[in-house]
C-alpha positions in Angstrom: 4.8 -38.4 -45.2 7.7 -36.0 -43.5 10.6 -37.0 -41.6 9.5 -37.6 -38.1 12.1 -36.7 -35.4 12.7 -38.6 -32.9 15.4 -37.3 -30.5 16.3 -33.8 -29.3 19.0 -32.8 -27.1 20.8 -29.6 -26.4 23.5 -29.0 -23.3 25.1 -26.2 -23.0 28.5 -27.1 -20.6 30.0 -24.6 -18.3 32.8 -23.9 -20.3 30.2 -22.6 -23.1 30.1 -25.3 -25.5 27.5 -26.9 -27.0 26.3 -30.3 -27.5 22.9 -30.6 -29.6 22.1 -33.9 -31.3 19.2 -34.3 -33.7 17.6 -37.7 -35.2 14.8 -38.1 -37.6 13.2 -41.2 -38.7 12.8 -40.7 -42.5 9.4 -42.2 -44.0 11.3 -44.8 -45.8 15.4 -46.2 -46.4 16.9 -44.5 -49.6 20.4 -46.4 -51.3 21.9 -42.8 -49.5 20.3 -43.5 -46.3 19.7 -47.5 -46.1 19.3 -46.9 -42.3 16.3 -44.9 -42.4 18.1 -42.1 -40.3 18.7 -38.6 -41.1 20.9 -37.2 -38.1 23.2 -34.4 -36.8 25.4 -34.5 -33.9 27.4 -31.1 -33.2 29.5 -30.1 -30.8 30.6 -26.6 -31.0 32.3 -23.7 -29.2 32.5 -20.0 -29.8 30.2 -20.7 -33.0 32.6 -23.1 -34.6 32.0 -27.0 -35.1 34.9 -28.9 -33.2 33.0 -32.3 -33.6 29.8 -33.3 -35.8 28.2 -36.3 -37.5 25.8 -35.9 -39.6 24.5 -37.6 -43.3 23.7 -34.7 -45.3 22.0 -35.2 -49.0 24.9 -35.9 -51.5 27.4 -37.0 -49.0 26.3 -39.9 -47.1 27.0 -40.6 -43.5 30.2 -38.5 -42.3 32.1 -37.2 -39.7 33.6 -34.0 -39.0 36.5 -33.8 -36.8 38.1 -29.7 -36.4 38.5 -29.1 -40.1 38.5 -32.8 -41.2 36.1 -34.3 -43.0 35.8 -38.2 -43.9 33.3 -40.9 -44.1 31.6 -42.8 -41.2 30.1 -46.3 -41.5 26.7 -46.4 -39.5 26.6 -49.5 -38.0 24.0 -48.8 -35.1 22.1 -45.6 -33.9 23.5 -46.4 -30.3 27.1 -47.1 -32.0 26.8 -43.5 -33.4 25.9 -41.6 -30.5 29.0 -43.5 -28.6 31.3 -42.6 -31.2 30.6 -39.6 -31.0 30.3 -38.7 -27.1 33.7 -40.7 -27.4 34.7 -37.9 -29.9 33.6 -35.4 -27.7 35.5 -36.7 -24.4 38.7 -37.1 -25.9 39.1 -33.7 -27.2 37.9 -32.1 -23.9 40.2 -34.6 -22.5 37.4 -36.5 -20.3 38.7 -39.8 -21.3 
């Protein structure tokens, strides 16, 4: 059995970024991926990555903030998704 996704979005804003966040259900938990999740959250301008989440294979879940990189602890799906619209709004200054 495949990873089944589950949630799509894309937005392009008016300013010309991007916001596209992607979630699959895997067919079962791994020790990398006790959550059952694989997911990526980007939000990018001008073809660069200002803000993304994501749990690529060999790296566990993670955040990447400008040029930054360090790990994230998944709590909740709906936890992750605020963090990261939180993210988001404080670096376009929506706060």
């Amino acid at each position: 059995m495949k990873a089944k996704r589950v949630f799509y979005d894309k937005q392009g804003l008016p300013d010309g970024a991007i916001i596209e966040m992607v979630i699959w259900q895997l067919p079962k938990a791994s020790a990398e991926r006790q959550h059952g999740l694989k997911y990526s959250l980007f939000y990018g301008k001008d073809g660069k990555r200002l803000i993304g989440y994501d749990n690529e294979r060999g790296k566990g879940d993670h955040r990447h903030y400008g040029d930054d990189e360090e790990s994230y602890v998944f709590e909740t799906l709906e936890k992750l998704i605020s963090d990261f619209i939180n993210d988001v709004n404080a670096l376009r200054g929506e706060t």
